[in-house]
TORKEKE-683763 format. One line per field, with one value per residue: x, y, z of N, C-alpha, C, CB in turn; residue number from 1. Coordinates in steps of 0.05 Angstrom, whole numbers. Glycine has a CB too. Layout:
TORKEKE-683763
nx <- c(X  ...) $
ny <- c(Y  ...) $
nz <- c(Z  ...) $
cax <- c(X  ...) $
cay <- c(Y  ...) $
caz <- c(Z  ...) $
cx <- c(X  ...) $
cy <- c(Y  ...) $
cz <- c(Z  ...) $
cbx <- c(X  ...) $
cby <- c(Y  ...) $
cbz <- c(Z  ...) $
paza <- c(NUM  ...) $
END
This chain:
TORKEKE-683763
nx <- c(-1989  -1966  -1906  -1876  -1855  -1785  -1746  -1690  -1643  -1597  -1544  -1500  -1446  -1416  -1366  -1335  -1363  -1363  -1388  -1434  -1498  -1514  -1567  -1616  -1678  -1740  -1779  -1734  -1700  -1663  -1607  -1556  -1496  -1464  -1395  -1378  -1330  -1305  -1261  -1193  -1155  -1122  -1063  -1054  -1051  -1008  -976  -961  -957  -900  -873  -886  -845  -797  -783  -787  -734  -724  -759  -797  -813  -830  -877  -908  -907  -932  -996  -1007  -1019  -1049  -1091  -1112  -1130  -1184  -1251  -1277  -1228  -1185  -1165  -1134  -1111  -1086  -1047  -1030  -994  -960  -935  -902  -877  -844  -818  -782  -756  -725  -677  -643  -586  -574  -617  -621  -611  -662  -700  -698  -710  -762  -790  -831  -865  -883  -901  -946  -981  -987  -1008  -1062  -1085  -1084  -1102  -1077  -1032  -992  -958  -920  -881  -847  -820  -784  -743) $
ny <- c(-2527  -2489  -2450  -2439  -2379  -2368  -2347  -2301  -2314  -2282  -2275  -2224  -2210  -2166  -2165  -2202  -2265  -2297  -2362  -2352  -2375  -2386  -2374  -2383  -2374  -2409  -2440  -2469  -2504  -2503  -2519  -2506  -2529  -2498  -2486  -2462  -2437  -2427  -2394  -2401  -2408  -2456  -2458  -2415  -2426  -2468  -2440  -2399  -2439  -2456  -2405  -2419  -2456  -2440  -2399  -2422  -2439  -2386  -2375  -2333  -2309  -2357  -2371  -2323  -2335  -2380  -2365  -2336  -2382  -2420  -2377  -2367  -2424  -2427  -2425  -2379  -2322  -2285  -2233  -2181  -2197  -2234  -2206  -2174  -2216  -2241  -2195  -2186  -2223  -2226  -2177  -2186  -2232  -2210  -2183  -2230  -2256  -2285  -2267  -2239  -2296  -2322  -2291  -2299  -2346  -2345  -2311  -2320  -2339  -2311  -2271  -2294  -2301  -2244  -2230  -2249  -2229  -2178  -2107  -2107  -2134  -2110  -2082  -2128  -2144  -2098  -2116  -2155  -2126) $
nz <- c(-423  -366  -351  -285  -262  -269  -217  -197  -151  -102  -55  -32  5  46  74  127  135  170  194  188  157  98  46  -15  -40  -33  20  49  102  146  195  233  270  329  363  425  460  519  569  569  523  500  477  510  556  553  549  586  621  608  616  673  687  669  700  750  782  822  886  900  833  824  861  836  785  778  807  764  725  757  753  708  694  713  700  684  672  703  672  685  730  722  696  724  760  729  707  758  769  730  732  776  768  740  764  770  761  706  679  619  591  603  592  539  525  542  517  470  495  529  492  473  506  532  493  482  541  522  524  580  585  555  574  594  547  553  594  575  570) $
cax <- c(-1977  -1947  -1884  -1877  -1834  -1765  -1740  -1668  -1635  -1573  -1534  -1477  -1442  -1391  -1344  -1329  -1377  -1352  -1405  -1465  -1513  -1530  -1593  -1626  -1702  -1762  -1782  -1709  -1699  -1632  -1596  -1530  -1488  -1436  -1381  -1368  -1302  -1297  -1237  -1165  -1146  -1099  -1036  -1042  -1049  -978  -953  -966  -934  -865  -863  -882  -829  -772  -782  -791  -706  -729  -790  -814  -823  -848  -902  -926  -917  -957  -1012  -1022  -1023  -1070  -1114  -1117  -1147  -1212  -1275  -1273  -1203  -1193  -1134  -1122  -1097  -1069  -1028  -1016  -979  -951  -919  -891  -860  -817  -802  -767  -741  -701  -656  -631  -564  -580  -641  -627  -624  -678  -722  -690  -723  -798  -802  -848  -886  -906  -920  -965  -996  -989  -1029  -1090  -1091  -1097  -1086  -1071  -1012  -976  -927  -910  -867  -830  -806  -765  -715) $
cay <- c(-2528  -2470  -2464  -2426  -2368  -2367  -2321  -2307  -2295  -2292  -2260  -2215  -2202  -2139  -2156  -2232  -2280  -2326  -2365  -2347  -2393  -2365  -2394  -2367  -2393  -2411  -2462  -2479  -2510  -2498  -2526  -2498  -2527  -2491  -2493  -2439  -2444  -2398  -2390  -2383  -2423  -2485  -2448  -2389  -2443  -2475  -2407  -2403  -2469  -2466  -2380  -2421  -2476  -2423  -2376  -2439  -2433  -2373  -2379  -2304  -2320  -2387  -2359  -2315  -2346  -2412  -2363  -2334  -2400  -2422  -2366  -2374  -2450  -2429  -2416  -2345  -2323  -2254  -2227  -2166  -2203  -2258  -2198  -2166  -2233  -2241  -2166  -2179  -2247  -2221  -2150  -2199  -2239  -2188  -2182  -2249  -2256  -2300  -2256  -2248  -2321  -2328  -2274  -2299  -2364  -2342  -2285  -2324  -2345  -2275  -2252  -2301  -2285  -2216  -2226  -2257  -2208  -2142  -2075  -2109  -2157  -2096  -2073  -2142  -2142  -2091  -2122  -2169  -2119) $
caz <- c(-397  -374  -332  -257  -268  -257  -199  -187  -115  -96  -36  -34  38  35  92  138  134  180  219  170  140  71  31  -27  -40  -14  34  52  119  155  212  247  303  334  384  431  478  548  588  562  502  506  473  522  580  550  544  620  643  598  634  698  688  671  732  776  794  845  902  888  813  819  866  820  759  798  810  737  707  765  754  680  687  726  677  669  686  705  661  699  755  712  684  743  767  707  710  783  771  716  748  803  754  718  781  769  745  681  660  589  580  612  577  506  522  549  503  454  507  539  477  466  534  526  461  494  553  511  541  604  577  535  597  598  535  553  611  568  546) $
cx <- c(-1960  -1924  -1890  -1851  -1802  -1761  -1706  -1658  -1613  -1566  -1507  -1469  -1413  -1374  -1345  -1353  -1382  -1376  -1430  -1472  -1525  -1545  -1603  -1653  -1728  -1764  -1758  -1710  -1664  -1626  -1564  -1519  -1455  -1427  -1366  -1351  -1303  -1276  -1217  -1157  -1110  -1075  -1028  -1042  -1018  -959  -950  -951  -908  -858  -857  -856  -793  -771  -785  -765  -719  -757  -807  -827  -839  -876  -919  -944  -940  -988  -1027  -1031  -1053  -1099  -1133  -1137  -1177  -1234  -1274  -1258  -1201  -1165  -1123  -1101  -1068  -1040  -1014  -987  -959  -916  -900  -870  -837  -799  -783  -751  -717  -670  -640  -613  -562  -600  -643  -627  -646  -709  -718  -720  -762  -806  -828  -875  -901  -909  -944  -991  -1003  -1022  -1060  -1093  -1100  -1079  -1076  -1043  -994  -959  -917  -879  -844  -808  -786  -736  -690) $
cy <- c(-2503  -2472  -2438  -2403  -2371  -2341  -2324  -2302  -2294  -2270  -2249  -2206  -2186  -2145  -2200  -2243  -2304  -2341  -2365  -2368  -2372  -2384  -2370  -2384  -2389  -2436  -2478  -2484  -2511  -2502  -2516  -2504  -2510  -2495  -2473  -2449  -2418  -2412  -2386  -2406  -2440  -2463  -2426  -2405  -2454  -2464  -2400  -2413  -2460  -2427  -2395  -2436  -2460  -2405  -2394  -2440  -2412  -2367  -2353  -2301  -2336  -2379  -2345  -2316  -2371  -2398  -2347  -2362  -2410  -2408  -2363  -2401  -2453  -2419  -2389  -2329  -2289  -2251  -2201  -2174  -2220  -2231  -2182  -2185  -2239  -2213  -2166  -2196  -2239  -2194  -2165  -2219  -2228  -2181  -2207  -2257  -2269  -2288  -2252  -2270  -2327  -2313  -2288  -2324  -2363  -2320  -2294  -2336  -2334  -2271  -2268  -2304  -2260  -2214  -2228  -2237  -2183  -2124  -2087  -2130  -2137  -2098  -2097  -2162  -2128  -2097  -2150  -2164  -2120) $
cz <- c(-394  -346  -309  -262  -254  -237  -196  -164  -119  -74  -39  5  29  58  101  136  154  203  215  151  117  55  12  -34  -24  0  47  83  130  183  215  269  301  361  392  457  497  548  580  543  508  497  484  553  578  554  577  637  641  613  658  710  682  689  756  802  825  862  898  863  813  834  851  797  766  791  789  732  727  756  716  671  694  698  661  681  685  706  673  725  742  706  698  757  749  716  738  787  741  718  769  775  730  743  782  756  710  670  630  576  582  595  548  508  529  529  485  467  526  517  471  491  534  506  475  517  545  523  563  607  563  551  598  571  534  582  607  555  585) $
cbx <- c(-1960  -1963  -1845  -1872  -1843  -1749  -1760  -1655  -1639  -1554  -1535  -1478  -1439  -1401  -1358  -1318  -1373  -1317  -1402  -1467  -1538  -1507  -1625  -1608  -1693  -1786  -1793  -1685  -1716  -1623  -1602  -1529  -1485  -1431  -1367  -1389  -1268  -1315  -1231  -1137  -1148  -1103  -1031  -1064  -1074  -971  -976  -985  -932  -855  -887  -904  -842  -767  -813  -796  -683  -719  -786  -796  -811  -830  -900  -920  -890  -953  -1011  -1005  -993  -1064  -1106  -1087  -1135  -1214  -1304  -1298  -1176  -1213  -1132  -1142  -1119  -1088  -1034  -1037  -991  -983  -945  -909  -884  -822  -827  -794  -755  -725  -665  -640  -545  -586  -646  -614  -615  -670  -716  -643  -705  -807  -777  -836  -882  -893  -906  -956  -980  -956  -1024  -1092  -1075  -1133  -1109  -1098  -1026  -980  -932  -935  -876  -839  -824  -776  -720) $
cby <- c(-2554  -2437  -2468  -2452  -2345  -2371  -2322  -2302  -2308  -2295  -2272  -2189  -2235  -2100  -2120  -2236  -2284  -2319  -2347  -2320  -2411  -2347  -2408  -2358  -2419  -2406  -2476  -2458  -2530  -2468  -2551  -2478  -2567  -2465  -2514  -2414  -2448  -2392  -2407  -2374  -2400  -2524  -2444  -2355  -2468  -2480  -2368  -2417  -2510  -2475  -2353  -2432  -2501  -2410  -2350  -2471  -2411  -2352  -2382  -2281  -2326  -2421  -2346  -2307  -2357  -2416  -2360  -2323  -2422  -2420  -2337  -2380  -2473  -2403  -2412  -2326  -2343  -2240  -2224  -2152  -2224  -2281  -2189  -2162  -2252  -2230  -2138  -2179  -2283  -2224  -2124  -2220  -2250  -2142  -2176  -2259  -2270  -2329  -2231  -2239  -2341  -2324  -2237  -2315  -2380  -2329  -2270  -2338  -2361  -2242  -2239  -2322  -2285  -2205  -2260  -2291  -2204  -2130  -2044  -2118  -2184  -2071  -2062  -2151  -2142  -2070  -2123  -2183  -2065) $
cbz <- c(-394  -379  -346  -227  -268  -275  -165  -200  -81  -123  -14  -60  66  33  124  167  115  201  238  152  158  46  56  -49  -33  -26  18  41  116  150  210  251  320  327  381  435  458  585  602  593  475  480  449  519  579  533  522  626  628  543  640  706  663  651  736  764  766  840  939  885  801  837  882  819  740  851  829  711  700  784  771  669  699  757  693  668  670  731  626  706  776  677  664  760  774  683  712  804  769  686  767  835  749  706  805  769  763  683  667  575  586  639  578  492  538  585  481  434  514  556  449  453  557  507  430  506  564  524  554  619  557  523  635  607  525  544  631  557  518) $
paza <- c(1  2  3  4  5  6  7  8  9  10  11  12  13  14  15  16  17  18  19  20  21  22  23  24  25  26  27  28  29  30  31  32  33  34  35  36  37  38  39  40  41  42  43  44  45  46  47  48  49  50  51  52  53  54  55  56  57  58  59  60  61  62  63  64  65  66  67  68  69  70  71  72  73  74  75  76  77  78  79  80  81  82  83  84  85  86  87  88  89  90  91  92  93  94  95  96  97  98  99  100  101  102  103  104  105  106  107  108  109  110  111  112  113  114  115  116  117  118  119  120  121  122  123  124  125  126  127  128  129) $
END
């Protein structure tokens, strides 16, 4: 009797992996589900409200901030604008006598806006000094 040779495999991957099915063999059968998420992720939607809910005090803010957070909840949210509104409702809010309380307290929640916007969310950090 003789035997079927052995073969060895194996895989090496030089960088992330994340998301890859790796098999070594023959005949191997492989199944993958995954779960892909559009639109603006829940903790930049929160980040949204608690900006919208601290600029709500004056109607110029609250308009604006209203219509980021609005425009944030549609499917595929278009962060230029979002960050435009963003950028206009706290340029008006810096005239408001309490502004550094007010910035102390949203700061972690533009940057975490900021963050998800990109290039188009940066100017919006520095409008908390």
């Amino acid at each position: 009797m003789t035997r079927a040779p052995t073969v060895k495999q194996s895989i090496a991957i030089g960088g992330n992996a994340t998301g890859v099915i790796q098999t070594a063999g023959g005949g191997n059968t492989i199944t993958q589900a995954a779960t892909a998420t559009f639109g603006t992720p829940p903790e930049v939607l929160q980040a949204l409200d608690a900006i919208r809910a601290a600029l709500a005090a004056n109607p110029h803010t609250r308009v604006l901030a209203d219509a980021a957070a609005e425009q944030a909840k549609v499917k595929n949210p278009d962060k230029g604008a979002i960050a435009t509104q963003l950028d206009r409702a706290l340029t008006v809010a810096k005239t408001i006598p309490d502004w550094m309380d007010v910035a102390g307290k949203i700061a972690p929640h533009v940057t975490t806006a900021a963050a998800w916007l990109g290039a188009q969310g940066n100017a919006l950090l520095a409008l908390l000094r």
